[in-house]
VEXDREN-2710 file (C-alpha; in Angstrom, 1 decimal):
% VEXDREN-2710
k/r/px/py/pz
1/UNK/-25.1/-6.6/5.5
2/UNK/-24.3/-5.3/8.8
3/UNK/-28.0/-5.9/10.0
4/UNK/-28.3/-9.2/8.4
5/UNK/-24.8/-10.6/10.2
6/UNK/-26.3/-8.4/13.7
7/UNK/-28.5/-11.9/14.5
8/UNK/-26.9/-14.6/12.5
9/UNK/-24.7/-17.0/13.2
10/UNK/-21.3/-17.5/11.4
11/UNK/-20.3/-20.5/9.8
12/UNK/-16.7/-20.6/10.9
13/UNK/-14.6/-18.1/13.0
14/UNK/-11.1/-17.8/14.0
15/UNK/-9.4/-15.6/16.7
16/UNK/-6.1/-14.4/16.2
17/UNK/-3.3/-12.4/17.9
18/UNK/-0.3/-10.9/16.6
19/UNK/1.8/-9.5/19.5
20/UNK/4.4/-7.0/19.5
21/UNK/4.7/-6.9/15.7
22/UNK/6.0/-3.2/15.0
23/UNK/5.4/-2.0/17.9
24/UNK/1.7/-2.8/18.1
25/UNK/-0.9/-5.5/19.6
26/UNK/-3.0/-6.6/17.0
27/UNK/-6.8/-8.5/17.5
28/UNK/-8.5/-9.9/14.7
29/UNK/-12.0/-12.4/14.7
30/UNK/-12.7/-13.4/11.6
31/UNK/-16.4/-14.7/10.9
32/UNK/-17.5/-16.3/7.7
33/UNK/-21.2/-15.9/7.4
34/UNK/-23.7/-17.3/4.6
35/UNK/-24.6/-14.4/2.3
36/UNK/-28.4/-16.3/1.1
37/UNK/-30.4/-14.3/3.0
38/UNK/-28.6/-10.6/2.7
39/UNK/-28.2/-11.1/-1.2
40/UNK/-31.8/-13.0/-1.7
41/UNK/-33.5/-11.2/-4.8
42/UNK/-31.1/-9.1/-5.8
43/UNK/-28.5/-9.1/-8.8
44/UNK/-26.2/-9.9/-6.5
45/UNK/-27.5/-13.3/-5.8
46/UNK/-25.7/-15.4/-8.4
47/UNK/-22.1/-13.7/-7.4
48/UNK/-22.1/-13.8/-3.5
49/UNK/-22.0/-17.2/-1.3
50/UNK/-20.2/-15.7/1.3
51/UNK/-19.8/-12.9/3.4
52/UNK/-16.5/-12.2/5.3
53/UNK/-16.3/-10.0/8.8
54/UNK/-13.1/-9.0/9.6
55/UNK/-13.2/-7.4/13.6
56/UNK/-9.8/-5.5/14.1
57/UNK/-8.6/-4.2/17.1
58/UNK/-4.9/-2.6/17.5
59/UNK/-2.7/-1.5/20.3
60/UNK/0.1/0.7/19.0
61/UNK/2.8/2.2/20.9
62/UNK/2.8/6.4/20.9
63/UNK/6.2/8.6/21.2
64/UNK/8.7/8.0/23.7
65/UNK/6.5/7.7/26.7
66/UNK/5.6/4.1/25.2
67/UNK/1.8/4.9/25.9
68/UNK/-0.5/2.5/24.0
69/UNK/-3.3/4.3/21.8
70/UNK/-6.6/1.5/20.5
71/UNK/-8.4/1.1/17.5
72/UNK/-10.8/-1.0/16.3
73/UNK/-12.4/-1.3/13.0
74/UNK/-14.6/-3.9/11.2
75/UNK/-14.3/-4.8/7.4
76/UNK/-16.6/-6.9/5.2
77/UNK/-15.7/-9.2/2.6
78/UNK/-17.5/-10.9/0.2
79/UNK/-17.0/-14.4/-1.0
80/UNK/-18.5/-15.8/-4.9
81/UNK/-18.1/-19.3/-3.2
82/UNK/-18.4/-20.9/0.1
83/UNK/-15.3/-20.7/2.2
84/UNK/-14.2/-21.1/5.6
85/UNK/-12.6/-18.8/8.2
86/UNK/-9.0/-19.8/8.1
87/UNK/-9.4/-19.5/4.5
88/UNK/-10.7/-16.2/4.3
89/UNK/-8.1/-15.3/6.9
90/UNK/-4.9/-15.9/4.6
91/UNK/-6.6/-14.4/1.2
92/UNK/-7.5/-10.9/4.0
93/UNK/-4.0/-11.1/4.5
94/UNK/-2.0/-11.9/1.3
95/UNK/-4.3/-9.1/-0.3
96/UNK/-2.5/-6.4/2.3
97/UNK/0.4/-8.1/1.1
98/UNK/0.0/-7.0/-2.4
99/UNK/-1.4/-3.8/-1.1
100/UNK/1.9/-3.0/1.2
101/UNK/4.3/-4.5/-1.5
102/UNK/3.5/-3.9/-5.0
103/UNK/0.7/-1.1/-4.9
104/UNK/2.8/1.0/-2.3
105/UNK/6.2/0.6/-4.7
106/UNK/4.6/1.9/-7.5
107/UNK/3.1/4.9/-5.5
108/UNK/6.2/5.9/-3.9
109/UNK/9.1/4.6/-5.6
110/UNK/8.0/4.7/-9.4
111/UNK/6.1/7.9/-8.4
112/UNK/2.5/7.0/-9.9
113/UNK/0.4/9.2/-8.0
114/UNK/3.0/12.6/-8.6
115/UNK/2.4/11.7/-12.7
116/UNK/0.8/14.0/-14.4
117/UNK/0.1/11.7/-17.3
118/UNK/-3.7/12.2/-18.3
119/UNK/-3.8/10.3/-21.5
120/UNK/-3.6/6.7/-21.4
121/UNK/-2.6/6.4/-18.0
122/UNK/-3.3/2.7/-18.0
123/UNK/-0.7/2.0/-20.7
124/UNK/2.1/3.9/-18.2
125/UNK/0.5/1.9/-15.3
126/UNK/1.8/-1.3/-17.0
127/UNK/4.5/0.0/-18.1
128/UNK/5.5/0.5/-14.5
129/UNK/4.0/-3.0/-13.5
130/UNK/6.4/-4.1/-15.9
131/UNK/9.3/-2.2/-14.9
132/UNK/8.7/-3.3/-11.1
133/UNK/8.8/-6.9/-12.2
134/UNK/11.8/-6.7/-13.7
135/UNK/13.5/-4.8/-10.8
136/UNK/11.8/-7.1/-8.4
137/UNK/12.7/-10.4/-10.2
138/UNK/16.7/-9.1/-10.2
139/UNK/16.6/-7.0/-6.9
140/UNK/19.8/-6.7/-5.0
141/UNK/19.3/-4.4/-2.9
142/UNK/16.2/-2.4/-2.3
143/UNK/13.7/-1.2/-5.3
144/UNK/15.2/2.4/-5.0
145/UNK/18.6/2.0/-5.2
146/UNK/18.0/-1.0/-8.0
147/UNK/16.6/1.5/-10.0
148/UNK/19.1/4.3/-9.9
149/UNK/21.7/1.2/-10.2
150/UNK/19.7/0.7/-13.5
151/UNK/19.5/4.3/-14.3
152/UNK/23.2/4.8/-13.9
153/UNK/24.2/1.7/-15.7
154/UNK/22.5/3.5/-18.5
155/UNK/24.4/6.6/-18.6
156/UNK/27.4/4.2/-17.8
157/UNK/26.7/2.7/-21.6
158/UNK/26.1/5.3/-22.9
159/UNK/29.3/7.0/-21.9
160/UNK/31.1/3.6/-22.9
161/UNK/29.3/3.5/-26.5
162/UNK/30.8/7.3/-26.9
163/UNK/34.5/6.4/-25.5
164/UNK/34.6/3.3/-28.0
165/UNK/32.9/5.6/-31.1
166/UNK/36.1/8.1/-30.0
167/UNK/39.0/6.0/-30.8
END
């Protein structure tokens, strides 16, 4: 891809500039190419119209001195129908979004990647999709404490179902 996109021409670009946002500088150009002529007589020829370069280059703040430290990367993207830059943009974007906000919870707060579950992880993976809906859909606080709010409000009827079943 990389030497078909070296000589052609995009479609549609945009430039955009997020200054400042945690403590960071952020560059991205975002080129929307056609993908005819990189996916011509292959299989992937039916399922690619697009092809989506994403140039990224951040300036991010470094320890107290407040020195600035660069890094650029480029990422690819492909597209099973035409689509233009602003487009392609947004759905770069609201993908990290999901990334950052539902694949991260699960890692850290539900702990997926510390289980040690080998058969039929996937059944526990939605379990935990479910669970996170829940706590998201009724969140009052942050995921973490929700759940040890939940976890406690367990033990709580637990403890109340005994003290009743006493008298």
């Amino acid at each position: 891809m990389e030497a078909v996109l070296e000589n052609a021409k995009p479609l549609s670009g945009v430039h955009t500039v997020d200054q400042k946002r945690r403590n960071r500088h952020e560059t991205r150009i975002v080129g929307v190419f056609d993908a005819a002529e990189a996916v011509h007589k292959s299989e992937w020829e039916p399922y690619v119209a697009a092809i989506i370069q994403v140039e990224r280059t951040v300036y991010a703040t470094v320890g107290a001195m407040g020195l600035w430290r660069s890094s650029s990367e480029t990422s690819f993207y492909l597209s099973n129908r035409p689509v233009d830059a602003a487009t392609a943009f947004e759905a770069v974007r609201k993908h990290w979004g999901i990334e950052n906000k539902l694949h991260y919870t699960r890692d850290v707060t539900l702990g997926e990647d510390a289980s040690r579950i080998r058969k039929n992880p996937g059944v526990f993976a939605r379990i935990r999709s479910f669970a996170y809906n829940i706590l998201r859909f009724n969140q009052s606080g942050t995921i973490a404490k929700d759940r040890f709010a939940a976890a406690l409000g367990g033990f709580d009827a637990l403890s109340a179902m005994n003290y009743c079943g006493e008298r």
